[in-house]
N, C-alpha and C positions, 0 to 999 in steps of 0.2 A: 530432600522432600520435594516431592512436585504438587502444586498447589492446583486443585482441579474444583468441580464443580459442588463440591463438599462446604466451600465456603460459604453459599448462598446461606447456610440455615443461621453462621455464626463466622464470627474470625478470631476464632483461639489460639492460632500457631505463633510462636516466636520469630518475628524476621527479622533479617539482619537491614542495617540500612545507609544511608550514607551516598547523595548524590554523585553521579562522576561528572566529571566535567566532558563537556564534548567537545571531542578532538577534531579540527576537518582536515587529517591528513587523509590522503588517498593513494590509495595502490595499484598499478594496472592488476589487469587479469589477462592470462593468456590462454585461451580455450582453443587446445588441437584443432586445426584445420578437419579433421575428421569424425571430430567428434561435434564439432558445428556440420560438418554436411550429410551427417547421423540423423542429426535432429530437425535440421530443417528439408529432408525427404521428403515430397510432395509437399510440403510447405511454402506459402508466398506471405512473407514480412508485408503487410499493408505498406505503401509508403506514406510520404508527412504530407499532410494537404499543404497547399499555396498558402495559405493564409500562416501558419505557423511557421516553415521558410521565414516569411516577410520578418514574421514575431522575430525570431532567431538574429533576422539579419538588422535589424534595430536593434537588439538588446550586446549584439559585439560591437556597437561603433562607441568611439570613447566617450560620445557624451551620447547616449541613447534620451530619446525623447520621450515621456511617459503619456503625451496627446497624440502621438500615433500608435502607442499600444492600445490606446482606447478606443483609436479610432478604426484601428484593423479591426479589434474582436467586436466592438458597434457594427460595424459594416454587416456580419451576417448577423439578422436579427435573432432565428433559434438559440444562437451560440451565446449573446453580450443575453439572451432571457433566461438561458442553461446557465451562465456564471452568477448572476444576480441572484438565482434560486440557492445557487451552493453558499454562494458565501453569507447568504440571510439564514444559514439552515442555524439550528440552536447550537448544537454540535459545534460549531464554526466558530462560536465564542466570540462576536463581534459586537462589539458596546450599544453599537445601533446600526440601523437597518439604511442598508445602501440604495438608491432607488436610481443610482446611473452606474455604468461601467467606468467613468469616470471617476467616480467620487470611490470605487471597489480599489480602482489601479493605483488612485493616490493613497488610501489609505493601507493595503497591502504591497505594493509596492510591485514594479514593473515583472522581478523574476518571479515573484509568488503569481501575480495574474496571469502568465505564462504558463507556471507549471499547471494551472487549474485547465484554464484550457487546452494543455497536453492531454490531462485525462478526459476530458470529454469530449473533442474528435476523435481520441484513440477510441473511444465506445463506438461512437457515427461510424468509423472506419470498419469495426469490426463485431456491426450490428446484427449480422444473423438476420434469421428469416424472422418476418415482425411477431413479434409476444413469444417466441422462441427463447429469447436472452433477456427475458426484461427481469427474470429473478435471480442469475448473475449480478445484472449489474443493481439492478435495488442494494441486493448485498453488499456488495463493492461500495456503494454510495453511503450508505451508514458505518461498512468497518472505516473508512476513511474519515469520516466526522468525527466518530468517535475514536482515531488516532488521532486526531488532530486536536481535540479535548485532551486527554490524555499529555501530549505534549506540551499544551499547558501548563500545566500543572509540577512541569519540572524546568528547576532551572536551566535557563536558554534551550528550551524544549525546541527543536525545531519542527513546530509546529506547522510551516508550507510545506515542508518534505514532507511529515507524515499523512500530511494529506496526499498528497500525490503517490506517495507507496503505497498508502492503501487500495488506490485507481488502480496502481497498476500491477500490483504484487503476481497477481493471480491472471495477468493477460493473458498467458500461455494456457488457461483453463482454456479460457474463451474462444482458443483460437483450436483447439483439439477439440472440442466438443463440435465444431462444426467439422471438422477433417476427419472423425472417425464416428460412425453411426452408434457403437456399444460403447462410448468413450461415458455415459453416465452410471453405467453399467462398473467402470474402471474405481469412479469415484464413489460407489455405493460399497464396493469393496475396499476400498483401504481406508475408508471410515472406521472400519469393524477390526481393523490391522494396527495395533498399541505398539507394537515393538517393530515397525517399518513405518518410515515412510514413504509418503503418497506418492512419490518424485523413484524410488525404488517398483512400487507396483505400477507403474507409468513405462515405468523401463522394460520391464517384463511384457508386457500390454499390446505395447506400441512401437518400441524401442527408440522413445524419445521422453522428455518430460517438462512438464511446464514449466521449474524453476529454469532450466538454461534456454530456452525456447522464449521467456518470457525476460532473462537476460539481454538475448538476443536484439527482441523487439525494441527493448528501449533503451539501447543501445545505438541503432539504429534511428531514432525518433529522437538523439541525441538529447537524454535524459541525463540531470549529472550523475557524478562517476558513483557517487557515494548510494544514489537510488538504484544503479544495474548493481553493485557489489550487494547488495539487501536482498534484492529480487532473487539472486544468484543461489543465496545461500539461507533464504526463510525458512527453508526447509531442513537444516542439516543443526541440530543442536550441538554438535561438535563444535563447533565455530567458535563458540565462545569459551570453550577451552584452550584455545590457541589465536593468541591476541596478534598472530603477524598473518594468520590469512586475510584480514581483512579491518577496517580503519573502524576506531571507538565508536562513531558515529554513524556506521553501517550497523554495527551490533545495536545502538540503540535505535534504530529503526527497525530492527526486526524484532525486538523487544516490545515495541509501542506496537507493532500490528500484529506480533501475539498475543497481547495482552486483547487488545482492541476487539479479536475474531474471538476472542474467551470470550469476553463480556456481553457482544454480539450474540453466537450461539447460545451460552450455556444460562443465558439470565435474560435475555432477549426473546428468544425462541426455544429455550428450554432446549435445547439436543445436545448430544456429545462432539463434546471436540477432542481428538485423539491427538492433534498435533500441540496442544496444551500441557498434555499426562506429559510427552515428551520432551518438552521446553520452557516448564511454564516456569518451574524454581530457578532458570538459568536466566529469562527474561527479567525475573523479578529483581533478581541479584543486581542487575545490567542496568535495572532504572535505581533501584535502592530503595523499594518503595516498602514503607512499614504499614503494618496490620490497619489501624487505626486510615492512611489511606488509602490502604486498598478498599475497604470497605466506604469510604467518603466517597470516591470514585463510583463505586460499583451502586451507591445509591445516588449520586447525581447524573447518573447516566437514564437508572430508570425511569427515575423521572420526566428528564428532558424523553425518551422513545415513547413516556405514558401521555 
């Protein structure tokens, strides 16, 4: 049964349920030299600004200080006013309202304040020409709160990862919509496409695609291993039929940001989501979520967007 936009009127179905426990083992990926230089053809990976370096290079020393994480991402002012905004958003589920970057870092804690602001220089990095991407990322910015919700709600939900997956799931959109002029053109068709997907009519398109393109990048921008393996394979419902491609907790992150871009599209803004039809009963399986909260979910979210 794939659980799709039918539910809005009612939630009738039987689902099965039963939390899993999240696993943080991880597995390399080994992507052909060839099929990385497939994809990244006329392509240039942003590189990591100075300031996230710096991040990086405090959070490996063995006793990392959580007053110079503050005070790097303070130092630029747009940035410590971009994180204040994220993590006051409702979505973000935070008891109360943070009014320093400080009081953000202590209370989320050094690698969570990190990955926030991974995803929003990776946007500055790969901003496009101005008001060109601002409805990319708007989107991106909600499916990622309301991952981040969502993970709540389940036990040891890891809810900083899915915020950050949700930033960054879809970078490889971001970065081919500026490299290819028909590239909107690409994704107006494999909306309409139920039995492919989007990562297939990419291939054909472009001969590249934005799950390993979007692997790549945050890979690159040294993201942990368990957010490249999600990015990797958001796309491929197969995945969760075969539990040794990839770690529990990569599955349940691409289970929370399908769930997320449902709830997003099809109750949010009313439109179809086809990557849903295709994964959505295998997502639901993945978190164990029963009738009663899918529908809790699905009306505290409206709420919080109304």
């Amino acid at each position: 049964m794939v659980v799709t936009g039918s539910h809005q009127a009612g939630c009738g179905a039987s689902w099965r349920c039963g939390h899993r426990r999240l696993v943080r083992d991880e597995m390399p990926k080994l992507i052909p030299p060839e099929v990385i230089e497939k994809t990244l053809k006329g392509i240039a990976i942003p590189s990591r600004p100075q300031v996230l370096v710096q991040l990086h290079k405090e959070l490996a020393k063995e006793d990392p200080d959580p007053r110079v994480i503050a005070r790097l991402i303070s130092g630029d002012v747009g940035l410590s006013a971009a994180v204040l905004k994220t993590v006051n958003s409702p979505f973000f589920g935070l008891s109360r309202r943070m009014s320093s970057v400080e009081q953000a870092v202590s209370l989320l804690g050094m690698r969570s304040a990190t990955q926030i602001v991974t995803g929003l220089l990776l946007r500055t990095a790969i901003a496009g020409k101005a008001g060109s991407m601002e409805r990319f990322w708007d989107s991106a910015e909600k499916v990622a709160g309301i991952a981040s919700h969502i993970a709540l709600t389940i036990p040891q939900g890891p809810r900083d990862e899915a915020y950050c997956f949700g930033l960054f799931h879809d970078i490889g959109i971001a970065i081919l919509m500026q490299k290819f002029p028909d590239y909107r053109q690409t994704l107006a068709m494999a909306e309409q496409i139920i039995d492919r997907p989007i990562t297939a009519v990419e291939e054909e398109r472009h001969a590249t695609d934005h799950a390993t393109l979007g692997y790549l990048v945050a890979k690159g921008w040294f993201l942990p291993e368990v957010i490249c393996d999600g990015i990797l394979y958001h796309h491929d419902p197969s995945v969760f039929d075969d539990r040794e491609v990839t770690s529990s907790q990569a599955l349940t992150l691409i289970a929370i940001n399908a769930l997320a871009e449902h709830f997003h599209d099809e109750y949010l803004h009313l439109r179809h989501n086809s990557n849903w039809q295709r994964m959505g009963d295998r997502a639901l399986d993945q978190l164990g979520l029963r009738e009663d909260e899918y529908c809790d979910l699905r009306e505290d979210l409206t709420k919080m967007a109304g």
